[in-house]
C-alpha positions as CSV (number, residue, x, y, z in Angstrom):
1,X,0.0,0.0,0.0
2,X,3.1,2.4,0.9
3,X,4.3,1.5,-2.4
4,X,0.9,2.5,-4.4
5,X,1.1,5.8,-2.5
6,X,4.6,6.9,-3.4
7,X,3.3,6.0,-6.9
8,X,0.3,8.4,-6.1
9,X,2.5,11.3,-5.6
10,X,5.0,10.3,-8.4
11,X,2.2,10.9,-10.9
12,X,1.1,14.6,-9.7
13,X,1.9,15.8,-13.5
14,X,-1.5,14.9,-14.2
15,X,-3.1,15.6,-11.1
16,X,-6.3,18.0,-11.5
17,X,-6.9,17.6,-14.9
18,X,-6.6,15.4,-17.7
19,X,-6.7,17.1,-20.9
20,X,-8.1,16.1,-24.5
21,X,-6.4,17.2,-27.9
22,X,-8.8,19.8,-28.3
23,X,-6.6,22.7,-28.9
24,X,-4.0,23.1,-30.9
25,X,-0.4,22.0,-30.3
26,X,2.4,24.3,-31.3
27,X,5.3,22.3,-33.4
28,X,8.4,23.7,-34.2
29,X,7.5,23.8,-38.0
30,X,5.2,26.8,-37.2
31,X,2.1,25.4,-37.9
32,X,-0.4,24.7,-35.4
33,X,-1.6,21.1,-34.7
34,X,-4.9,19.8,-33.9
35,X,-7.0,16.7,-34.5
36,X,-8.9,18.6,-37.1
37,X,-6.0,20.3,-38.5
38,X,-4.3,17.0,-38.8
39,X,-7.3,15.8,-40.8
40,X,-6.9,18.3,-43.7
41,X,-3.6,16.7,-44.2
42,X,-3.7,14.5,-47.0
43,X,-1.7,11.6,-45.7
44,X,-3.5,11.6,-42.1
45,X,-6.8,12.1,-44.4
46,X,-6.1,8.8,-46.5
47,X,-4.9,6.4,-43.4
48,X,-7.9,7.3,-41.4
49,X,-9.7,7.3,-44.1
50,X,-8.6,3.4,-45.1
51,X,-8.7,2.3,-41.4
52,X,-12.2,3.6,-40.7
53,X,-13.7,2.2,-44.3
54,X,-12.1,-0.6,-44.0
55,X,-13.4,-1.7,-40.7
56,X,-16.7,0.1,-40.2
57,X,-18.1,-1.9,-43.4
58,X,-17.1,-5.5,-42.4
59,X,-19.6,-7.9,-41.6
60,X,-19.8,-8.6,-37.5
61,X,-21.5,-12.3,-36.3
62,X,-22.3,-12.7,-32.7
63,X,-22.2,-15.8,-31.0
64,X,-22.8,-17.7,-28.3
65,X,-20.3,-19.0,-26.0
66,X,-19.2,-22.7,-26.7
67,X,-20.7,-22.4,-29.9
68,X,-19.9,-21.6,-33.7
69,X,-23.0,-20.8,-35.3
70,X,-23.4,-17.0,-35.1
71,X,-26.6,-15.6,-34.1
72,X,-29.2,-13.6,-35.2
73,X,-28.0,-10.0,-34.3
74,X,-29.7,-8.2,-31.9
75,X,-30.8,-5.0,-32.2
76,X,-28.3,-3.1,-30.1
77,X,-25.6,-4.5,-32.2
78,X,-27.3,-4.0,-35.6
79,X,-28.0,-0.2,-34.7
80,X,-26.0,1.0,-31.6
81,X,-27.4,4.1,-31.7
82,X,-31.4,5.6,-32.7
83,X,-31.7,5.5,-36.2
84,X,-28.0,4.7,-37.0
85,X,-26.7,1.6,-38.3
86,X,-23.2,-0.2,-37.3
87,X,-21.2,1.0,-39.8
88,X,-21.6,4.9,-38.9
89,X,-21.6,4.1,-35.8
90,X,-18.4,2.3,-35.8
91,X,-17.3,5.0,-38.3
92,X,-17.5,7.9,-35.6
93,X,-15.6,5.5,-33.0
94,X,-13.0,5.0,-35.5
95,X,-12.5,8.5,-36.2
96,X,-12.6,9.3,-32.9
97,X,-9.3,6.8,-31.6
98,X,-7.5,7.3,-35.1
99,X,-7.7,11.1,-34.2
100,X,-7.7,11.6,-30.6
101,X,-7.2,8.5,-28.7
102,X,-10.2,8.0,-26.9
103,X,-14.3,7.0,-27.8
104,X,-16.7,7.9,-25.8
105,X,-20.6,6.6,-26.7
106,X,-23.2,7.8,-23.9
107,X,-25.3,5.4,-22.5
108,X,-29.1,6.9,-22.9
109,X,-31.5,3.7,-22.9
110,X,-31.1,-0.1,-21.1
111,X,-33.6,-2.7,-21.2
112,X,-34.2,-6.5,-20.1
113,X,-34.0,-7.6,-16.7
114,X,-30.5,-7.1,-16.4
115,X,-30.4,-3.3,-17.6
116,X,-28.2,-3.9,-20.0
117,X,-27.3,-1.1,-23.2
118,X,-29.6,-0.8,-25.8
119,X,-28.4,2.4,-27.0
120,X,-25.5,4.0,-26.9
121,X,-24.7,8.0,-28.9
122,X,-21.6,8.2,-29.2
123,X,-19.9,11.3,-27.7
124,X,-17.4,14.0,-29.7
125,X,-14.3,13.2,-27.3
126,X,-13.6,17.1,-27.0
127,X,-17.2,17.2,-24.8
128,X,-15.4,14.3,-22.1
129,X,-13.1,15.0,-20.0
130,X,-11.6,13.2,-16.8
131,X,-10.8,15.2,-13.6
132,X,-8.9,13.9,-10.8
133,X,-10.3,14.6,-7.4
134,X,-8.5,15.5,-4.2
135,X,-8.9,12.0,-2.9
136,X,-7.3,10.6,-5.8
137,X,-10.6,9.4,-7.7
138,X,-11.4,10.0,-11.6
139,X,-14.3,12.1,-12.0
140,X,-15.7,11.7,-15.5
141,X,-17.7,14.8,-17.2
142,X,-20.3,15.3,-20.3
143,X,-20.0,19.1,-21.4
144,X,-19.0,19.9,-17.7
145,X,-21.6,17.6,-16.0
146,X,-20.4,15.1,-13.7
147,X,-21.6,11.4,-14.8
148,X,-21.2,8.4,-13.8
149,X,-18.3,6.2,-15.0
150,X,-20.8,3.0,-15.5
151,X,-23.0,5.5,-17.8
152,X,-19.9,5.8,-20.5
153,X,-18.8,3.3,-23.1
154,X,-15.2,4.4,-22.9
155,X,-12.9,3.5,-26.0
156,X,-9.3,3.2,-25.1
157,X,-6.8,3.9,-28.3
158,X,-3.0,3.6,-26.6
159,X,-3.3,2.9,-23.1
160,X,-0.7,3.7,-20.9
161,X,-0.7,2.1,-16.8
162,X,-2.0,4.7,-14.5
163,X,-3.6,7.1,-17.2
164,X,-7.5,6.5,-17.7
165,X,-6.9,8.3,-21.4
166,X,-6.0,7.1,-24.2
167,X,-2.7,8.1,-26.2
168,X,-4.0,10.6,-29.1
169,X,-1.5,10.1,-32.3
170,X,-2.3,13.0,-33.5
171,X,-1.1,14.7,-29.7
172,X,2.6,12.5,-30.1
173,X,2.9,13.0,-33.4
174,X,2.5,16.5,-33.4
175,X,6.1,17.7,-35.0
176,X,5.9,15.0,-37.6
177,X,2.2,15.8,-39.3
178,X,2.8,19.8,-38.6
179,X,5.8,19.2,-40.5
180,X,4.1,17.9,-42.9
181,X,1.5,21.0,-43.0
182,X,4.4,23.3,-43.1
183,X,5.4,21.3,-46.4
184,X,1.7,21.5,-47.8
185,X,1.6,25.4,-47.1
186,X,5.0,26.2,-48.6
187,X,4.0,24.5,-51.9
188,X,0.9,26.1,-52.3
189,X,2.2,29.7,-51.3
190,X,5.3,29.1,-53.7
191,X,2.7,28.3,-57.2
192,X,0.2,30.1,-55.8
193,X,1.6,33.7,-54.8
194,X,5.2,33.2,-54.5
195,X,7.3,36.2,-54.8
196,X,10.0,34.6,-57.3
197,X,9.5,35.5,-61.0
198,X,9.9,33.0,-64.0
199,X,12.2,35.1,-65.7
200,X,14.3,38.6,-65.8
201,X,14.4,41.0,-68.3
202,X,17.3,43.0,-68.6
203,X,18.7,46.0,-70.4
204,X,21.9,47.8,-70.9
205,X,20.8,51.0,-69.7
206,X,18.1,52.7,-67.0
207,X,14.7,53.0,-68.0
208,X,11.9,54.5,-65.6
209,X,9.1,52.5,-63.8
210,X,6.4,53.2,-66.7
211,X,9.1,52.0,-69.3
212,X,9.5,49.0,-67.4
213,X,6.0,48.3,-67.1
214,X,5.2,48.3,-70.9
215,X,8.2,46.3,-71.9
216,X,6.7,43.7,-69.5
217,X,3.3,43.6,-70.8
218,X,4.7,43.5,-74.7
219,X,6.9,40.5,-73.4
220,X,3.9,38.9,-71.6
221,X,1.6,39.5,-75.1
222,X,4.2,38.5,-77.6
223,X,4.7,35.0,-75.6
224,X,1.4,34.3,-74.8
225,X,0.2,30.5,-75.7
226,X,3.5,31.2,-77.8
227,X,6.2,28.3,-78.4
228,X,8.5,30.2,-81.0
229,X,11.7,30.9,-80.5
230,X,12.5,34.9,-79.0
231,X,13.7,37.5,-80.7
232,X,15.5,40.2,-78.5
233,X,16.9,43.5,-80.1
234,X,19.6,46.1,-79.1
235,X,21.3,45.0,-75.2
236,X,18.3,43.3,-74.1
237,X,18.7,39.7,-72.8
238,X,16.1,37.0,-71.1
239,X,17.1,35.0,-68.4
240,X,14.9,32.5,-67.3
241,X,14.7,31.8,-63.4
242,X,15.1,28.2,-62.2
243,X,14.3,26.9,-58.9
244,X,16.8,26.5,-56.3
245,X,17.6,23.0,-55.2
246,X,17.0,23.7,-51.3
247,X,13.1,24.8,-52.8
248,X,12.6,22.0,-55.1
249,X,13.3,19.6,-52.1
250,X,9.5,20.0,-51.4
251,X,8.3,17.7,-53.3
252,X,10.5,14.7,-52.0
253,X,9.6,16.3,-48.3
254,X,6.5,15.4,-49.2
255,X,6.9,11.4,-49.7
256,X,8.9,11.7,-46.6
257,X,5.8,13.2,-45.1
258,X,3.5,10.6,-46.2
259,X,5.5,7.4,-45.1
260,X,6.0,9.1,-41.6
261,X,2.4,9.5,-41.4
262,X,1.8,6.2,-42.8
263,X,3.9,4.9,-40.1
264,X,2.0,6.5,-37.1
265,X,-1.0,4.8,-38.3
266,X,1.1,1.3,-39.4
267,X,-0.7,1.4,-42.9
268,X,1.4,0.4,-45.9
269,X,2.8,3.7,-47.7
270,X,1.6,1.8,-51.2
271,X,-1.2,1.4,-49.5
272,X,-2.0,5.9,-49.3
273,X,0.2,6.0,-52.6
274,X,3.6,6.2,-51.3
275,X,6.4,4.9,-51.7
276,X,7.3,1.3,-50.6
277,X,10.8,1.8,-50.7
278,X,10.8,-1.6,-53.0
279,X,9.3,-3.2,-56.0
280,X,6.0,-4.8,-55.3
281,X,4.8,-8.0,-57.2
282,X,1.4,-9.7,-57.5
283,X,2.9,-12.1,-54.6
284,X,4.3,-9.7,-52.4
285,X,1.4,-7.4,-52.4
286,X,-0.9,-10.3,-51.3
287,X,1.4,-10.8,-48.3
288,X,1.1,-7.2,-47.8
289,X,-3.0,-7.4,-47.4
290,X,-2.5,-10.3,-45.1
291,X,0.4,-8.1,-42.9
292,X,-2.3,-5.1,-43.5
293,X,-4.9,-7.7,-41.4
294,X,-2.5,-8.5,-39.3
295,X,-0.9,-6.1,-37.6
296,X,-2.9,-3.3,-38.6
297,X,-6.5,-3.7,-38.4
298,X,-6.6,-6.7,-35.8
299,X,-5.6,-4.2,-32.9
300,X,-8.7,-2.0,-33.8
301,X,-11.3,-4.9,-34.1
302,X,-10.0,-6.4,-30.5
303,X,-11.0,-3.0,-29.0
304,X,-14.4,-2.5,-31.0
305,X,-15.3,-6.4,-30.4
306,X,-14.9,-6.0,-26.7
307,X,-16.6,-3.0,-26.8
308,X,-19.3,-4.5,-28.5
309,X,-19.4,-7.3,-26.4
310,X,-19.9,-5.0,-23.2
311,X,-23.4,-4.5,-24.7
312,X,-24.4,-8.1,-25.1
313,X,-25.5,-10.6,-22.4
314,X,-22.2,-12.5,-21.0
315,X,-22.5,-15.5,-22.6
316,X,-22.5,-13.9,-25.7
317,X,-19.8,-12.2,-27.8
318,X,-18.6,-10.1,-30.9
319,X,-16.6,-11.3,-33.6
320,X,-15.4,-9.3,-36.8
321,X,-16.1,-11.3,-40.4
322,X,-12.6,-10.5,-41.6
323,X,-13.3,-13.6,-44.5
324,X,-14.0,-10.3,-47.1
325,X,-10.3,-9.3,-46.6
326,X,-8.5,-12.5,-47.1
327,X,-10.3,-13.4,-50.3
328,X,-8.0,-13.8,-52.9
329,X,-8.0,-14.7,-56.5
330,X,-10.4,-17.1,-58.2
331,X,-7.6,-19.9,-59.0
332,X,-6.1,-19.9,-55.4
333,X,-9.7,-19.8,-54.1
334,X,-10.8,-22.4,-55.8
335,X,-7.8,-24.8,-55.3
336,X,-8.2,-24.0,-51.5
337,X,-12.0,-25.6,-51.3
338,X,-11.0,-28.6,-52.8
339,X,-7.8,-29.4,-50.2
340,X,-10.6,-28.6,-48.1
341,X,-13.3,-31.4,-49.7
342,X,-10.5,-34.2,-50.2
343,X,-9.9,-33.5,-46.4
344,X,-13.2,-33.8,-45.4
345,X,-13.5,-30.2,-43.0
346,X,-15.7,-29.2,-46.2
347,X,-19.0,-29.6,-47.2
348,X,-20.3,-28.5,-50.6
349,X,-22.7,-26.7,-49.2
350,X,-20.3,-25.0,-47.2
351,X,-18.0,-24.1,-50.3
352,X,-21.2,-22.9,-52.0
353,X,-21.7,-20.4,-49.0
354,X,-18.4,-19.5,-49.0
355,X,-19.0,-18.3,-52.6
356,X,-22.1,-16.8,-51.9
357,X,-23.9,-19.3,-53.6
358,X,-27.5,-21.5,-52.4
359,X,-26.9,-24.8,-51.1
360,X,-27.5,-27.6,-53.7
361,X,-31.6,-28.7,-53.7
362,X,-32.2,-25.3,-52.6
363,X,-35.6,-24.2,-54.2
364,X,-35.1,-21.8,-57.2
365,X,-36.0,-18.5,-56.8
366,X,-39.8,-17.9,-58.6
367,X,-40.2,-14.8,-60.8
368,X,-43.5,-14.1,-59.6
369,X,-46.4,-13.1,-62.1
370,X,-43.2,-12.3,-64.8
371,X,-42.9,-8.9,-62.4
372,X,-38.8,-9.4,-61.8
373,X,-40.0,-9.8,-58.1
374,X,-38.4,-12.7,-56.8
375,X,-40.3,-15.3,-54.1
């Protein structure tokens, strides 16, 4: 108990209040970083993006304990919240974590004998925030009301021990995605109203600011949607203005940007059209989808299946359909059902089901009355 204590005290950096990546976090590029301003960056855009499409439209089964036949879904898993299906609802707790670190969904209805959630509105993680009381307790608040810690569904990104938040990547990556703004902005304000001209016009002797101005606009007129080869007469030369090397750097600043972003997130740079660093075949790229399953998306579905489950009975559970993901091409596919009929862990109905297909003796579907409706 000593021991806890001394830890008590050693944590007073986050004693009275535990923040959210609300406001903006100043990086040494200059630019300002927040969860929303990290968003309008192309490369966070594209992995959260990937990750939240990706995940929010696969099929999910629930089961029953001890058994492999999934269930028919109930309604608190088929639409969390009123009048919103699974997928945005999953969609808005992705974006949430990806961004922040941290879902929150607001339990506002329970039913059955045991009270348990039937639906649950998901919370914009900037309205929660967790205070730490002088006794040492976590106080959880909704828009500055106090409310009770069994009322939350509380989605953990990064945990950390003795934190009840969630690590926000945007928050730890802060230098690396505002360096990537800074990039962003210096390439638009270099086409778009960069001071350095194309070219220089020069003469051998001084001419006055009007002089100047209509030799300009005859150079400007005479090469106009103009390929031909200039003619210059008396001392005057062109010289056309080429970038510096230390300015055209941008652009390869910006494939750095995107595989450090990339990175944060774990996607594959190909993946958010960077660069691999290698030459991708057909073979290599299906191992890449099965890495992408692996060690990307299966962290996110553990959290949102045990999430999930919270909300079902406890002899029930949630599992992700992650079958859509691993399909591969017809050939392989193909070959793969019939190792599994010469082995016998097959059926062909089973095969057909996997192919989407009715199982043999199934009754035909019945145009009815020559409509197109199908009985």
């Amino acid at each position: 108990m000593a021991w806890f204590r001394r830890e008590e005290r050693a944590s007073n950096f986050e004693t009275a209040f535990l923040p959210t990546t609300s406001t903006d976090l100043h990086t040494w590029s200059g630019q300002n970083v927040s969860p929303d301003a990290a968003l309008r960056l192309s490369s966070v855009w594209a992995c959260v993006r990937l990750l939240t499409d990706t995940i929010s439209t696969m099929p999910v089964d629930v089961y029953r304990a001890g058994t492999l036949e999934p269930l028919p879904t109930p309604a608190v898993i088929a639409s969390p919240a009123a009048g919103k299906p699974l997928h945005e609802w999953l969609a808005e707790a992705l974006n949430s974590l990806l961004l922040r670190g941290n879902a929150y969904g607001l339990i506002t209805a329970r039913s059955g004998a045991t009270l348990l959630p039937s639906q649950v509105e998901m919370l914009h993680p900037d309205l929660v925030s967790a205070v730490r009381t002088g006794d040492g307790r976590i106080e959880w608040r909704v828009g500055g009301t106090v409310v009770d810690k069994s009322e939350l569904l509380h989605i953990r990104a990064h945990p950390r021990p003795g934190y009840p938040l969630g690590l926000s990547p945007v928050e730890y990556a802060s230098q690396t995605i505002g360096l990537g703004l800074a990039v962003e902005k210096f390439g638009a304000q270099f086409f778009g109203d960069g001071c350095q001209p194309s070219g220089i016009l020069q003469t051998g002797h001084s001419i006055d600011a009007q002089q100047a101005a209509a030799l300009q606009a005859r150079w400007i007129s005479s090469r106009r949607n103009n390929r031909l080869p200039a003619v210059l007469s008396g001392d005057m030369t062109y010289t056309p203005v080429s970038i510096a090397p230390e300015e055209s750097q941008f652009i390869e600043s910006r494939h750095l940007s995107v595989s450090d972003v990339a990175r944060i997130y774990g996607v594959p740079p190909e993946m958010i059209a960077g660069h691999s660093g290698g030459s991708l075949t057909y073979a290599n790229l299906e191992n890449r989808a099965l890495d992408f399953l692996r060690y990307t998306i299966s962290p996110w579905l553990v959290r949102l299946e045990y999430a999930l489950t919270s909300l079902l009975p406890r002899n029930q559970y949630v599992k992700f359909n992650a079958g859509a993901l691993l399909r591969t091409d017809t050939k392989t596919r193909y070959e793969a059902h019939s190792i599994g009929l010469a082995a016998g862990f097959l059926t062909i109905d089973e095969v057909r089901s996997l192919e989407d297909l009715a199982p043999l003796g199934a009754p035909a579907p019945v145009d009815l009355e020559g409509t197109g409706a199908i009985a």
